[in-house]
Backbone bond lengths (Angstrom), bond angles and torsions (degrees), N, CA, C in turn:
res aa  C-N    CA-C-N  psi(-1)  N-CA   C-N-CA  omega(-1)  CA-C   N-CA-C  phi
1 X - - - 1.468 - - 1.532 109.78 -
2 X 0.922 124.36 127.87 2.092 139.30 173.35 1.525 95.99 -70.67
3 X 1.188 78.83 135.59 1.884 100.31 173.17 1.899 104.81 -49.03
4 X 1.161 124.99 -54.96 1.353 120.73 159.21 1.477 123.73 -27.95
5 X 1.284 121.53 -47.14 1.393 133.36 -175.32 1.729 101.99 -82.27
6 X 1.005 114.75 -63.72 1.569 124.15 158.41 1.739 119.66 -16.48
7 X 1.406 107.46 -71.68 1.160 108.84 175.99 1.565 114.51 -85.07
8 X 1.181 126.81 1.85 1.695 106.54 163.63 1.723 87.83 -94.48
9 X 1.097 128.73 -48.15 2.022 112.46 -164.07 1.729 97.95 -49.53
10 X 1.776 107.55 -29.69 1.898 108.93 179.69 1.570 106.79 -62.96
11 X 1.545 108.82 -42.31 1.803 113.61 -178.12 1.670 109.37 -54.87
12 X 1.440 114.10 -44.18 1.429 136.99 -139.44 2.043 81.83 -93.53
13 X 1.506 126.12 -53.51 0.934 116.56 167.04 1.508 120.37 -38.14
14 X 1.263 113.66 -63.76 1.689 136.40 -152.41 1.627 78.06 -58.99
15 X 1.564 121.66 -85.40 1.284 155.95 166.16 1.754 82.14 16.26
16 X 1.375 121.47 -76.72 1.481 130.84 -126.14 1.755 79.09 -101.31
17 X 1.710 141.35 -25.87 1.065 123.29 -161.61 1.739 99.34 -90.97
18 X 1.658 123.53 -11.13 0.897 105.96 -179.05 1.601 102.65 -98.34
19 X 1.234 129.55 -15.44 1.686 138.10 -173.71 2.054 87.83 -54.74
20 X 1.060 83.11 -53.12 1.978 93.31 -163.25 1.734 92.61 -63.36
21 X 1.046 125.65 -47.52 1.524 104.80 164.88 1.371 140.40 -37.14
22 X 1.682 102.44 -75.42 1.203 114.47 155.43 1.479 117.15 -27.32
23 X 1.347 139.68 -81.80 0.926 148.00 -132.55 1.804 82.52 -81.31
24 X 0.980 115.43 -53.67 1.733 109.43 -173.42 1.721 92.45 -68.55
25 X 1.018 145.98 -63.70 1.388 114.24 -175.09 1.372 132.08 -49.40
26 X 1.769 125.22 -27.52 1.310 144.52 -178.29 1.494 106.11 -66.66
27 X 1.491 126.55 -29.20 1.021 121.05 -168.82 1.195 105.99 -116.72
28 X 1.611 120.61 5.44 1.638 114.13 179.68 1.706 84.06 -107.40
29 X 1.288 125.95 -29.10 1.426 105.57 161.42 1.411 144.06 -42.93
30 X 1.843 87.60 -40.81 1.881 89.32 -168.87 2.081 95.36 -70.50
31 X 1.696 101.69 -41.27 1.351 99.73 -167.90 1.896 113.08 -50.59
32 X 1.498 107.12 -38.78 1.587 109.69 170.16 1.367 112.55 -52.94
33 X 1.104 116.60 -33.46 1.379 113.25 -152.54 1.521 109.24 -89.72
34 X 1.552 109.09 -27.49 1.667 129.71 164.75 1.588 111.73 -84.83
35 X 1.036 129.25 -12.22 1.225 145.02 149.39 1.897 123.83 -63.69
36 X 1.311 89.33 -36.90 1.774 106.83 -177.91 1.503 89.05 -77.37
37 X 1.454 127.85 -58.63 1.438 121.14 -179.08 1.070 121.07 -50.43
38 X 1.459 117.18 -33.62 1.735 119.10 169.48 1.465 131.13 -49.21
39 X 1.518 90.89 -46.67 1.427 120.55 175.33 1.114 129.85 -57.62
40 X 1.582 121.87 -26.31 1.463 149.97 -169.32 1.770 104.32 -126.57
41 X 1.109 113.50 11.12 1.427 96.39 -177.29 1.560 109.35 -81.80
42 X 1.198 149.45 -27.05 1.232 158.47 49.15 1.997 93.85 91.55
43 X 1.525 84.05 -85.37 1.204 117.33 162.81 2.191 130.61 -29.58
44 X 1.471 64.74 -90.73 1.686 92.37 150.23 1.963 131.95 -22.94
45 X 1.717 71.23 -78.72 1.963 76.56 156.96 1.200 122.03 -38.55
46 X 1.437 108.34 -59.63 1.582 108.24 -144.11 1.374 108.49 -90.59
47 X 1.742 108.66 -27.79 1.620 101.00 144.57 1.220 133.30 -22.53
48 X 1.362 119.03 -63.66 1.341 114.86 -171.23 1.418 96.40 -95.22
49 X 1.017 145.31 -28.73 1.370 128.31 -170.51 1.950 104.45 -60.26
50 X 1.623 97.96 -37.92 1.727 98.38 -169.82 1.846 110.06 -79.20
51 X 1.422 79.53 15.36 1.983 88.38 173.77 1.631 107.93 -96.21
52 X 1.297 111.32 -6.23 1.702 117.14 170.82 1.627 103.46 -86.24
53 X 0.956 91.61 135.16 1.706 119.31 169.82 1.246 113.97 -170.36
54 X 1.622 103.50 161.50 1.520 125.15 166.47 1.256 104.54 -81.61
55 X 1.969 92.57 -175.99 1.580 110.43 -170.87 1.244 100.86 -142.10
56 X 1.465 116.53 68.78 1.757 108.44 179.38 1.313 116.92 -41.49
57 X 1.420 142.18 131.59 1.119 143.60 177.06 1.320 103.80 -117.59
58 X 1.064 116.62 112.98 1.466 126.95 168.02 1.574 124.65 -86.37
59 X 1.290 116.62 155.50 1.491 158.59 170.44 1.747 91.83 -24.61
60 X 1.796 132.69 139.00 0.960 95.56 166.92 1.689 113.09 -95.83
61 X 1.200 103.81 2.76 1.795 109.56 168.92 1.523 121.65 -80.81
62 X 1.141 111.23 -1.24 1.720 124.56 -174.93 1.823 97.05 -55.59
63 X 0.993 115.78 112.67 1.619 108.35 150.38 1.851 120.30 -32.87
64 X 1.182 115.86 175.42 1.331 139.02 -175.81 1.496 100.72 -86.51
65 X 1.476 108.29 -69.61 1.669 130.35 177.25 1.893 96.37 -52.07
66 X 0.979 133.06 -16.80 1.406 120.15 -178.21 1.548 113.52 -107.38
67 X 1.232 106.12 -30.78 1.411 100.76 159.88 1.760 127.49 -66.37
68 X 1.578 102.55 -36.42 1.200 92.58 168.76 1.245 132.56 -74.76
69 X 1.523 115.43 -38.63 1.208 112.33 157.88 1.750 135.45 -22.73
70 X 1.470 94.15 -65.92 1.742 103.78 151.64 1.112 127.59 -38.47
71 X 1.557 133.35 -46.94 1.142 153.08 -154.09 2.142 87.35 -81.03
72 X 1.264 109.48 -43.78 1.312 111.12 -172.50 1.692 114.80 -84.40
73 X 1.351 106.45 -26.06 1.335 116.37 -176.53 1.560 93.90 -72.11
74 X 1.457 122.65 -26.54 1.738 120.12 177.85 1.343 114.85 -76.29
75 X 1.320 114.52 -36.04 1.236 112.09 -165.12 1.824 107.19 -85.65
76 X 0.971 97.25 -0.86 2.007 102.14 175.65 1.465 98.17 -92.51
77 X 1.834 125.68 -39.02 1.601 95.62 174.04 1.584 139.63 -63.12
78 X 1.016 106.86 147.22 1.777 106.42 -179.13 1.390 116.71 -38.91
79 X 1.577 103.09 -44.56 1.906 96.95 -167.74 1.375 110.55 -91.28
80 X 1.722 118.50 29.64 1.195 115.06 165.71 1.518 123.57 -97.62
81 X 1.427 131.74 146.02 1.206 87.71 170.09 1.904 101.68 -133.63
82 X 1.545 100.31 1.48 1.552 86.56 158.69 1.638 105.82 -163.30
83 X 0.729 119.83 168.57 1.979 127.85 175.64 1.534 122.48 -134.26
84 X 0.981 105.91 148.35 1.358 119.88 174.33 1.871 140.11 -125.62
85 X 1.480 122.95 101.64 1.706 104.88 -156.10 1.679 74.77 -73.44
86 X 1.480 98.67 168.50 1.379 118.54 173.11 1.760 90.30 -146.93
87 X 1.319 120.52 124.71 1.422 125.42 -170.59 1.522 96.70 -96.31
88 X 1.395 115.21 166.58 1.579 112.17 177.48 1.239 100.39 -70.63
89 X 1.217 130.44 -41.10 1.808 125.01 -177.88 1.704 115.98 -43.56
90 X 2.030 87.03 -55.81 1.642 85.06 175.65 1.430 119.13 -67.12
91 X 1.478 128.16 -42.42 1.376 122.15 166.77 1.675 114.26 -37.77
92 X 1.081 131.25 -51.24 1.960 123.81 -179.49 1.344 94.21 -61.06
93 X 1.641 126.42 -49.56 1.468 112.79 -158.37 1.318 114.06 -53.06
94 X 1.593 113.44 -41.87 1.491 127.98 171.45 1.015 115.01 -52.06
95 X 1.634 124.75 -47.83 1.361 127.77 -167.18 1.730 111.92 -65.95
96 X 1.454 88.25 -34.79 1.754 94.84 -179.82 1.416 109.54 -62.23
97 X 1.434 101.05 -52.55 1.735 113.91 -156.76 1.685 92.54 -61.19
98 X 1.331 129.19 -20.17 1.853 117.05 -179.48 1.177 109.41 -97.18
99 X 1.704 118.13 -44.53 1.386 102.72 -163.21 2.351 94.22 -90.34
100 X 1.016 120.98 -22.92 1.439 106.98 174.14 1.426 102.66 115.28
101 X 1.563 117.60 -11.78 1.789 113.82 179.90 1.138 108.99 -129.74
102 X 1.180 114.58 145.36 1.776 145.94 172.81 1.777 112.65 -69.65
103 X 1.349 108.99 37.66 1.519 110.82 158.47 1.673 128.58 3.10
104 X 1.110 111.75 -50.16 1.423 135.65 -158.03 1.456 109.00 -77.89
105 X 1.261 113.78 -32.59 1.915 140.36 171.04 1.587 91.90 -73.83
106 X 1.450 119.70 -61.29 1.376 96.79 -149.73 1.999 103.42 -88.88
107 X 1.262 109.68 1.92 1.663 129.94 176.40 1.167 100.39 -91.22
108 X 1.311 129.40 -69.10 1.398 134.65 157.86 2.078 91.25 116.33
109 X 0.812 100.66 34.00 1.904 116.49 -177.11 1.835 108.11 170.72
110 X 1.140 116.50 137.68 1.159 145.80 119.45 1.867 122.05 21.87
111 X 1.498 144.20 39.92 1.457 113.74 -160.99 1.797 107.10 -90.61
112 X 1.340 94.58 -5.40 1.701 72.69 178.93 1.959 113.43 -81.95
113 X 1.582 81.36 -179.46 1.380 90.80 -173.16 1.654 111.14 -121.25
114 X 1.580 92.55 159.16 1.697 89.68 -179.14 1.481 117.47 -60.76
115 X 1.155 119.90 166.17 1.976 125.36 -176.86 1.542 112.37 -145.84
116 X 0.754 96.94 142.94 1.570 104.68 163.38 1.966 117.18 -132.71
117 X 1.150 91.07 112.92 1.557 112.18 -169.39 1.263 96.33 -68.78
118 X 1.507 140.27 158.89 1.289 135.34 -152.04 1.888 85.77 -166.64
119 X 1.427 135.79 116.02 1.360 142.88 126.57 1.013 132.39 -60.53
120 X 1.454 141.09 132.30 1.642 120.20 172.49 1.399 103.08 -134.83
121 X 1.118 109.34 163.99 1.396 120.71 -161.95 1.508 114.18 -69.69
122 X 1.134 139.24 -179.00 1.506 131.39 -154.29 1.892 96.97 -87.18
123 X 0.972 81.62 -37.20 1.967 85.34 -176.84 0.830 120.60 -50.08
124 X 1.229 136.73 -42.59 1.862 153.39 -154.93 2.107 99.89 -108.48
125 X 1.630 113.97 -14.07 1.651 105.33 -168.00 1.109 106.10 -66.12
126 X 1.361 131.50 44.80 1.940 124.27 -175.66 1.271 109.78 -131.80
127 X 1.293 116.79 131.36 1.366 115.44 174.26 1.551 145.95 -18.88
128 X 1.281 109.11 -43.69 1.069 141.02 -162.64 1.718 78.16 -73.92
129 X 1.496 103.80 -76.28 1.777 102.14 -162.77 1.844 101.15 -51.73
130 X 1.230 107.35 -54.34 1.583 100.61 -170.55 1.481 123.43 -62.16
131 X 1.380 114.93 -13.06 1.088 108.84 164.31 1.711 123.02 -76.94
132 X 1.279 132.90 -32.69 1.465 129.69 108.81 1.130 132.36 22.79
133 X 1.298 113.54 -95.43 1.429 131.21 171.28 1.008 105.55 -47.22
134 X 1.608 127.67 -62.99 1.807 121.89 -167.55 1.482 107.54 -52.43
135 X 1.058 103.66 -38.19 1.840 109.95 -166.90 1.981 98.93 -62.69
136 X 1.548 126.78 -40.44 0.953 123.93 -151.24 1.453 83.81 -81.80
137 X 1.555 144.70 -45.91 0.900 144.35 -119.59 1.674 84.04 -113.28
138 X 1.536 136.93 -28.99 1.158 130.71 172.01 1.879 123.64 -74.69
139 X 1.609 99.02 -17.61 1.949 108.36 156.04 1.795 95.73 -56.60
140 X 1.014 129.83 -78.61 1.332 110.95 -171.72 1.642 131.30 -29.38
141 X 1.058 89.51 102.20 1.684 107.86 178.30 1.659 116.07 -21.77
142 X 1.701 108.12 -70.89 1.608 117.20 161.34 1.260 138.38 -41.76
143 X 1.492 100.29 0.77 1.431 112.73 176.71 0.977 137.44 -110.83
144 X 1.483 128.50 99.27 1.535 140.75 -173.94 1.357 122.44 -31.92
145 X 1.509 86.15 -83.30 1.534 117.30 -179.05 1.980 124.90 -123.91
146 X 0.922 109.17 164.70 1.849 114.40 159.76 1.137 110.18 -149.03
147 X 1.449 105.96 122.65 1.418 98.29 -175.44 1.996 100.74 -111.57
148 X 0.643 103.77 164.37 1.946 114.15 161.02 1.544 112.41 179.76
149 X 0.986 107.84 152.63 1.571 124.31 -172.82 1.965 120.45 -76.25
150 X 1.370 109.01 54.51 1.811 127.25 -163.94 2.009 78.19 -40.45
151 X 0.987 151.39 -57.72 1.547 120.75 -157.81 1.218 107.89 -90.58
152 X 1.058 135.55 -11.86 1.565 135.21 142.75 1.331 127.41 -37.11
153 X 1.567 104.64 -46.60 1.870 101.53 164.74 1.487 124.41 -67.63
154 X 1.544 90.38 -41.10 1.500 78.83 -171.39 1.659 103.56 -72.74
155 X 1.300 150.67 -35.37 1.155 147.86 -156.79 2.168 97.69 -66.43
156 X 1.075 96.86 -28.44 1.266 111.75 -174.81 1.327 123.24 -69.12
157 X 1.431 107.88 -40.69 1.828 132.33 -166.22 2.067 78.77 -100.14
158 X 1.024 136.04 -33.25 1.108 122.16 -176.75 1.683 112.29 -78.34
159 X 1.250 117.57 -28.84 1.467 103.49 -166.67 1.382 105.05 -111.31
160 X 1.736 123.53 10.58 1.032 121.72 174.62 1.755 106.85 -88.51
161 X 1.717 101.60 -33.68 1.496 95.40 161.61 1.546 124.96 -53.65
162 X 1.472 106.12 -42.46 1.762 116.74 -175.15 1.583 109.99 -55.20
163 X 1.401 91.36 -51.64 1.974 97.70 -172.46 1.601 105.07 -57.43
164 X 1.329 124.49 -44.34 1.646 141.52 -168.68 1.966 95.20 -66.23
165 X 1.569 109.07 -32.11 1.746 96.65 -176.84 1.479 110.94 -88.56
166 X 1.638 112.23 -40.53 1.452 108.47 165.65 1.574 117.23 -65.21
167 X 1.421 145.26 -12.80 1.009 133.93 -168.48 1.832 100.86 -89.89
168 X 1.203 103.08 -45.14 1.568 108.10 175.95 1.793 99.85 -63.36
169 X 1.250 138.84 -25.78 1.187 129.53 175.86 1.041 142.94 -88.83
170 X 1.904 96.89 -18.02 1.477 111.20 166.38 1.456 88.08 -81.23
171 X 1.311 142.20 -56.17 1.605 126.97 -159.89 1.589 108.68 -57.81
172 X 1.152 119.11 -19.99 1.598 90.32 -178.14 1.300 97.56 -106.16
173 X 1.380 133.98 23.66 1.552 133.34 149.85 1.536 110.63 -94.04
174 X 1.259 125.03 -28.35 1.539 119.55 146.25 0.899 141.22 -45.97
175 X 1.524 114.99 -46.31 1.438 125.13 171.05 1.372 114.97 -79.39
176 X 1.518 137.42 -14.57 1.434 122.93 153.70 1.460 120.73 -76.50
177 X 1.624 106.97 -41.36 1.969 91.78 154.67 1.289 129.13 -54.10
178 X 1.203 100.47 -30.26 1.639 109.03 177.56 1.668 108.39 -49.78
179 X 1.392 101.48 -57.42 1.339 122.45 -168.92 1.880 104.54 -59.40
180 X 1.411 89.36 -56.14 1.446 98.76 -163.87 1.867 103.55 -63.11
181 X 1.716 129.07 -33.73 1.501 135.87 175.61 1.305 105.22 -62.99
182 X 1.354 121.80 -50.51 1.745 114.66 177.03 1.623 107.71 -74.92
183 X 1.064 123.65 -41.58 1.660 110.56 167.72 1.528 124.66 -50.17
184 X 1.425 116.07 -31.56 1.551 117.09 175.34 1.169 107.39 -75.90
185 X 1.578 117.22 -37.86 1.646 118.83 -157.90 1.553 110.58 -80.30
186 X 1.550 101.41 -13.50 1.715 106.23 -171.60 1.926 109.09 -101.43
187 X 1.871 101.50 -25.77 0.972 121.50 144.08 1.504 125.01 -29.02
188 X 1.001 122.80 -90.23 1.845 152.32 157.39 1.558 100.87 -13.50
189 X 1.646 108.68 -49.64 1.410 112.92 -163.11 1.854 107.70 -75.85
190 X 1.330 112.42 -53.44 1.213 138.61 141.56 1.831 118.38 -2.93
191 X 1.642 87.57 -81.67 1.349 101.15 -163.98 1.790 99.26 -73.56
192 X 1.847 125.64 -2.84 1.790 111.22 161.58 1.595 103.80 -78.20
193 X 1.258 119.74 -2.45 1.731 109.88 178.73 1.173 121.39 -114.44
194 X 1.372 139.67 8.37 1.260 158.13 137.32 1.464 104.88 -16.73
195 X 1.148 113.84 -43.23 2.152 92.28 172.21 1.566 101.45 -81.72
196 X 1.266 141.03 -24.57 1.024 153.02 -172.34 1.752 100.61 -61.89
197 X 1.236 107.10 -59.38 1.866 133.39 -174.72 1.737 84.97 -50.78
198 X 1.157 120.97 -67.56 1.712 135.47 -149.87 1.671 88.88 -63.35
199 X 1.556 123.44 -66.06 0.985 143.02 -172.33 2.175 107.12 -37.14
200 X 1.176 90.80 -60.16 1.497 97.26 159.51 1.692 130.05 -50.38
201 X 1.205 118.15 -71.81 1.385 124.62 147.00 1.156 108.11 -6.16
202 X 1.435 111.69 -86.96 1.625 132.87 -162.04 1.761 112.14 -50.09
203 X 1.820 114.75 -15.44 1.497 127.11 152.31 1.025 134.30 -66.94
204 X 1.583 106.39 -28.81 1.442 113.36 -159.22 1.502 109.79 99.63
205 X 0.939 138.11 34.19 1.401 147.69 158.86 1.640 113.59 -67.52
206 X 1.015 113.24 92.21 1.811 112.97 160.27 1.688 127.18 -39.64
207 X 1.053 125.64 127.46 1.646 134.98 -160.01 1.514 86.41 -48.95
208 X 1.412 137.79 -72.63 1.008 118.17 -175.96 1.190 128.55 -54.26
209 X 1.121 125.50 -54.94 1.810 116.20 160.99 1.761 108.59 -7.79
210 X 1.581 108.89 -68.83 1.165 127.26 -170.64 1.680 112.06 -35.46
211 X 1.323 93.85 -54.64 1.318 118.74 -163.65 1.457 118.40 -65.12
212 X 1.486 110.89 -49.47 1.510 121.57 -165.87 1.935 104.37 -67.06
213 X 0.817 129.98 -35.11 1.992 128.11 176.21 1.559 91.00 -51.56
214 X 1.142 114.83 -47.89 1.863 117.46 -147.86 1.981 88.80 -75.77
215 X 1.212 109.03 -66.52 1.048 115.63 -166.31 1.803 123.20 -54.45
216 X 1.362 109.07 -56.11 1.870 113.73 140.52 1.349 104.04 -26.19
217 X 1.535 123.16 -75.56 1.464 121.87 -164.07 1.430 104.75 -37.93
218 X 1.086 124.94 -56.00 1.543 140.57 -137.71 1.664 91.21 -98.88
219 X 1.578 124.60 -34.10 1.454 103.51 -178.35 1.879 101.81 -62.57
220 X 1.383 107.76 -56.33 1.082 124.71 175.69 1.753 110.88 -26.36
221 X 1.241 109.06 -55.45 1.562 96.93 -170.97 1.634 98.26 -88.77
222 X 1.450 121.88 -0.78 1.470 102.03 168.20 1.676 97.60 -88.98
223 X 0.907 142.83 -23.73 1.270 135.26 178.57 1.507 125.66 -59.52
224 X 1.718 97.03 -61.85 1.679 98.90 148.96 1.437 134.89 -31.61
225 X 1.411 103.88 -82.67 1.972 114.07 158.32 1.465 103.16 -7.85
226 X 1.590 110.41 -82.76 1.202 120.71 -152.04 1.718 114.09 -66.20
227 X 1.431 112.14 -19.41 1.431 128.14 166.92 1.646 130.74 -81.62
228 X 1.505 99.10 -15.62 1.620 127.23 155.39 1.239 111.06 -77.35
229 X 1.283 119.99 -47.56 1.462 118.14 177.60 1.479 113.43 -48.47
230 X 1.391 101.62 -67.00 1.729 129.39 -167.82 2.004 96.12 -39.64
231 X 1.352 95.54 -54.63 1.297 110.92 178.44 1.500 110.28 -33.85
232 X 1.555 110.38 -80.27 1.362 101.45 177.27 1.668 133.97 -66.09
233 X 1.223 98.91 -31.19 1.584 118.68 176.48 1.896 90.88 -50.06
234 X 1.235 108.49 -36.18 2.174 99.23 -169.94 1.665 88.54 -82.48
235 X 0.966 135.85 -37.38 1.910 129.27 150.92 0.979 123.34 -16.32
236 X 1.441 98.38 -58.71 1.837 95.20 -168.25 1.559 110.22 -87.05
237 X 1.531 126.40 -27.60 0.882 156.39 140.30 1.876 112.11 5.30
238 X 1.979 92.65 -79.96 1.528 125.36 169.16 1.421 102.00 -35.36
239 X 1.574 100.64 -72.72 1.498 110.61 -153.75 1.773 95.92 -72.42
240 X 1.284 142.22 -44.97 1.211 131.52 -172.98 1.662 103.16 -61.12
241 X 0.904 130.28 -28.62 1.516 130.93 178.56 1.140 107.49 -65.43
242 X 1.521 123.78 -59.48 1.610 125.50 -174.38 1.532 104.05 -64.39
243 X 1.162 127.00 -11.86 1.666 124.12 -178.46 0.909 118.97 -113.77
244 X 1.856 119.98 -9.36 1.601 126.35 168.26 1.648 86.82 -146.20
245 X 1.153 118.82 106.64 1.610 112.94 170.98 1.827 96.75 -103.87
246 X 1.404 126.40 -19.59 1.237 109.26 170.56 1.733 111.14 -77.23
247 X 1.165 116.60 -17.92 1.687 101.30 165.46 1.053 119.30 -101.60
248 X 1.672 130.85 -16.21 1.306 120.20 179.26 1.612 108.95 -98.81
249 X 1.402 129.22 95.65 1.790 107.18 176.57 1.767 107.42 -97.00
250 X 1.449 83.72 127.59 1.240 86.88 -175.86 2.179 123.79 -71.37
251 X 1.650 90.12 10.87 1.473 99.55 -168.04 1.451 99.41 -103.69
252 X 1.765 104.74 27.30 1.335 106.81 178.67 1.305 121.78 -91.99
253 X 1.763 112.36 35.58 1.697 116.23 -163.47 1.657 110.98 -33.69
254 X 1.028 113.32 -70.56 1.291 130.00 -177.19 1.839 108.64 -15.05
255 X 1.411 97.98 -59.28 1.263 108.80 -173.61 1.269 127.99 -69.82
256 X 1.495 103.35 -27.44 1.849 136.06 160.64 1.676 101.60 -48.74
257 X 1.208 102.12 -78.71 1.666 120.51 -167.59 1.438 77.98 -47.13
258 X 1.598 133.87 -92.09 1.329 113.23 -145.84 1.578 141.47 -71.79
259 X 1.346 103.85 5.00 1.564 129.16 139.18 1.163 107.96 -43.92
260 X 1.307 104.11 -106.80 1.491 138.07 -170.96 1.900 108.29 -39.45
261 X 1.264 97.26 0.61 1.869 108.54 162.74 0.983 119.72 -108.27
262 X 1.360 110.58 -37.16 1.746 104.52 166.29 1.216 133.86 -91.78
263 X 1.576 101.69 6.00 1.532 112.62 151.72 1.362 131.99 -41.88
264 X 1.935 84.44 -68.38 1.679 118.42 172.42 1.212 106.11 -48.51
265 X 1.261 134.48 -79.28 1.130 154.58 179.09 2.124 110.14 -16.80
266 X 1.463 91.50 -65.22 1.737 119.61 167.20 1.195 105.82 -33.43
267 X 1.366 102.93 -63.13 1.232 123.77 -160.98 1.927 113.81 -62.60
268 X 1.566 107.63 -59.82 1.514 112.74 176.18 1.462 116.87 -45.67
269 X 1.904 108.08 -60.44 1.239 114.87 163.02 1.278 148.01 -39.81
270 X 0.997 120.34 -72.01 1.827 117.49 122.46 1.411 121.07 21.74
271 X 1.272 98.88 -75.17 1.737 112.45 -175.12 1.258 115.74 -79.85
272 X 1.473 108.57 -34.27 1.482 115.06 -170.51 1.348 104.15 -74.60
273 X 1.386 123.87 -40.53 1.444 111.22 -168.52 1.957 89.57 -95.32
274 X 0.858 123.73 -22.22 1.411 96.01 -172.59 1.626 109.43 -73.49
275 X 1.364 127.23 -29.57 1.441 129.23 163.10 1.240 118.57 -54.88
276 X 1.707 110.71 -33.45 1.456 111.06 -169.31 1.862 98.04 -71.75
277 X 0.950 140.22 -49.07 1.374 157.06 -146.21 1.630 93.49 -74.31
278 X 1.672 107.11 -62.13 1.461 109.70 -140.09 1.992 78.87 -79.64
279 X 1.430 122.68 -35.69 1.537 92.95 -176.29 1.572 125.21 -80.57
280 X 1.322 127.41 -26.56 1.244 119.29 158.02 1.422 109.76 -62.31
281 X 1.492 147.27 -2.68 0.906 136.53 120.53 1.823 134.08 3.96
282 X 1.487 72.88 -85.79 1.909 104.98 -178.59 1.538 109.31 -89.05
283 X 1.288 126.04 -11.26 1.958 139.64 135.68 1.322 104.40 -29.22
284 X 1.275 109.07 -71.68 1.512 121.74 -167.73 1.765 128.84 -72.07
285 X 1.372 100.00 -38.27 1.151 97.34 -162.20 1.390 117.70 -91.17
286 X 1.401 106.61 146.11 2.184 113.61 175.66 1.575 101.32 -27.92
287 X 1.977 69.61 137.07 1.825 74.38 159.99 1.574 123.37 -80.17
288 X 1.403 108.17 -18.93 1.829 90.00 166.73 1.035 93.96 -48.23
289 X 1.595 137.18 -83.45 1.266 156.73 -144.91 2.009 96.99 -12.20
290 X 1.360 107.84 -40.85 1.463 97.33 -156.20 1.356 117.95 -80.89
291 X 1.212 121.65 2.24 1.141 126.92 155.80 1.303 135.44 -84.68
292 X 1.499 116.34 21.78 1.300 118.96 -176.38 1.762 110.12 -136.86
């Protein structure tokens, strides 16, 4: 063989050992990354569920000292998990600052009323409980009104179940493409060394002999992959935290480590059996066979 020929089969090697990387890190990424959603769905929910609340509307003769009081008598129950006074002053300021006009000039008084915005914790966001709650919170004398949006919850508690059944269903249709893209690609890699496989044989090389370079090779580039992945997967990670730090905590080691293991894990396996397969493969089969 000429040094010319030499160094492109060296390019064509290099070429094909980093393709099988790539491609095994790209796809142990998406699976981390649908895996990270698994992990947080939990999460997820209760995000949006703790985005339901009421709007106590109060009395417009209610004292100051009685609203807060209320305001404190809420914040001691369990299914609260935060409040807000909103004064009639601050209610116009708001009203101005969205719609663009000063109401209050052309009214010449004041009609809204004070509120206290009410969050509750993910447990209690269901109808059933909030209808409950409104009732307890409408015995209070100082209290006008409560308003909240009853088909808003349920549309909410309904599609957080839906998203949680398709997400588990797209992932285990990922993870057999997953399976099935690194099996071709390690395949492919495999099936350019098949005179190489025969060539061995044809020494006296024992199947395992054969076997153990390919299989090292292949833990190795699932290890890599899966350590490229991890890499970016803690990226998206960063940046989803700085843009949702109430859903992403990053003091969620636990949940990190057991990701970021069954990456690795994905990843070795993966390689190990898809090398193991595709070279007893080319072990076995006719030597016509290798020309086709």
């Amino acid at each position: 063989m000429s040094k010319q020929e030499e160094r492109y089969a060296r390019r064509r090697l290099h070429s094909s050992y980093i393709t099988t990387v790539v491609s095994i890190s790209l796809v142990l990424f998406m699976l981390g990354l649908f895996g990270l959603i698994i992990l947080h769905t939990k999460k997820l929910s209760d995000y949006m569920k703790e985005n339901i609340g009421f709007s106590i509307i109060m009395k417009d003769n209610v004292r100051e000292a009685g609203i807060i009081k209320l305001q404190k008598t809420m914040d001691a129950m369990p299914y609260v998990k935060s409040t807000e006074y909103i004064t009639k002053e601050e209610a116009a300021k708001e009203f101005t600052k969205v719609y663009g006009e000063d109401f209050t000039n052309f009214l010449g008084y004041n009609p809204l009323l004070p509120t206290i915005e009410v969050r509750f914790n993910a447990d209690y966001a269901n109808n059933d409980s909030l209808s409950v709650i409104k009732a307890d919170i409408l015995s209070n004398k100082n209290v006008k009104e409560v308003c909240y949006q009853e088909s808003l919850v349920d549309v909410i508690n309904k599609n957080v179940r839906k998203i949680g059944i398709i997400i588990l269903g797209f992932t285990a249709l990922l993870l057999f493409i997953a399976i099935a893209l690194i099996n071709n690609t390690i395949r492919l890699s495999v099936y350019s060394k098949r005179f190489i496989i025969r060539s061995m044989q044809l020494v006296g090389a024992t199947h395992r002999f054969i076997r153990r370079p390919f299989i090292i090779k292949g833990v190795i580039q699932g290890i890599i992959g899966a350590l490229i992945a991890i890499l970016i997967l803690m990226g998206i990670v960063y940046v989803s935290q700085r843009q949702f730090p109430n859903l992403i905590d990053l003091e969620d080691i636990n949940i990190f480590l057991i990701l970021f293991g069954l990456v690795i894990l994905l990843g070795v396996l993966i390689s190990w059996l898809s090398n193991f397969f595709a070279v007893r493969k080319y072990i076995k089969i006719k030597t016509d066979n290798l020309y086709y």
